[in-house]
C-alpha positions in Angstrom: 110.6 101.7 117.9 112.7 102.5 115.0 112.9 98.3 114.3 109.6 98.1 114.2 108.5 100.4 111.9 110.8 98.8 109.2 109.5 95.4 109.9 106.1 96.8 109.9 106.6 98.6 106.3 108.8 95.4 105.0 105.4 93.1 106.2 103.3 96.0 104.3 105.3 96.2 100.9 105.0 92.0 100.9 101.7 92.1 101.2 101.2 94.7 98.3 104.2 93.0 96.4 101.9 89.5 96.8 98.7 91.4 96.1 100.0 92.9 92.7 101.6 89.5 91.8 98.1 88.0 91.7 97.1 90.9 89.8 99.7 90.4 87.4 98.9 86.5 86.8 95.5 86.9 86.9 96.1 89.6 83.6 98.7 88.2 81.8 99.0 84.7 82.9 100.6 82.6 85.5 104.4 80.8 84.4 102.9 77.7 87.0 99.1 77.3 86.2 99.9 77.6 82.3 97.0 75.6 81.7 94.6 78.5 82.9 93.9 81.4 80.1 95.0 84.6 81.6 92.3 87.7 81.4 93.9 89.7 79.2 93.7 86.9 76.5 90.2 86.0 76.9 89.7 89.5 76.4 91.2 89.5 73.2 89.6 86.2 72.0 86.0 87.7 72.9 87.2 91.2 70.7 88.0 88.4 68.1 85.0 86.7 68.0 82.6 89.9 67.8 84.8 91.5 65.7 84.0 88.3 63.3 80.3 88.4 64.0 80.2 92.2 63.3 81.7 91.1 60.1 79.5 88.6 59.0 76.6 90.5 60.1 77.6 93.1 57.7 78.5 91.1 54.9 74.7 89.2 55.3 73.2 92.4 54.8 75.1 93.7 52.0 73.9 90.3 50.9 70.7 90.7 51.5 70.2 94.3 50.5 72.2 93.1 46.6 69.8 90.0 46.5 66.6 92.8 47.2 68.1 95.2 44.5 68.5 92.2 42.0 64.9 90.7 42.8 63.8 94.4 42.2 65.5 94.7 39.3 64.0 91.2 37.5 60.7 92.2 38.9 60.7 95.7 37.1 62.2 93.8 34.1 59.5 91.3 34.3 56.5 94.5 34.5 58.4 96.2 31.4 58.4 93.3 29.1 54.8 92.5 30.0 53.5 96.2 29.4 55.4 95.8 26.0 54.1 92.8 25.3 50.3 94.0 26.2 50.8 96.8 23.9 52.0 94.6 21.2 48.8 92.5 21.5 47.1 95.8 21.2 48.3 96.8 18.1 48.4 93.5 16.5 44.8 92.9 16.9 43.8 96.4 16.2 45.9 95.8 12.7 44.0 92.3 12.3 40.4 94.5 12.8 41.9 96.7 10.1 43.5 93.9 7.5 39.8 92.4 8.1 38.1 95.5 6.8 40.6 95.8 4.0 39.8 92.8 2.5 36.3 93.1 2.7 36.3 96.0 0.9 38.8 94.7 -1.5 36.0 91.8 -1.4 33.2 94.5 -2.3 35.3 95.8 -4.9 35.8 92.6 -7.3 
């Protein structure tokens, strides 16, 4: 009985020794199937790859929210010169109206 019991445990620990070696190639590679990618690296490529989409997502909105602020910046630019240039029209046509009247009384006068 005592013979079988080590053949028993020696059949066991083989088993476990062939069942972690599968583990270990399919995690980090197999030295015979190189050609196959091993889990732990397509891991690490997919981290990668959204690490670089997170990236260019965030630099397309800072993009996008500096192309907003500029367009809002023009566009209160644009309202400011216009209100400036409204007023001016204003004023040089309420001095015309006025020049007008001063020469007609200058006019009246001679």
């Amino acid at each position: 009985m005592k013979q079988e019991q080590p053949d028993e445990c020696y059949k066991h620990h083989m088993l476990l020794k062939k069942m972690l070696d599968e583990m270990h190639d399919f995690l980090f590679g197999d030295l015979k199937h190189t050609n196959d990618v091993s889990f732990v690296s397509k891991v690490n490529l997919m981290f990668q790859e959204l690490n670089f989409i997170k990236h260019i997502l965030i630099g397309s909105i800072t993009a996008i929210l500096a192309g907003c602020l500029f367009i809002g910046r023009q566009l209160y630019c644009i309202e400011e010169t216009s209100k400036n240039l409204n007023s001016y029209m204003e004023n040089s046509k309420t001095m015309e109206i006025k020049l007008a009247q001063i020469e007609e009384k200058i006019k009246g006068i001679k």
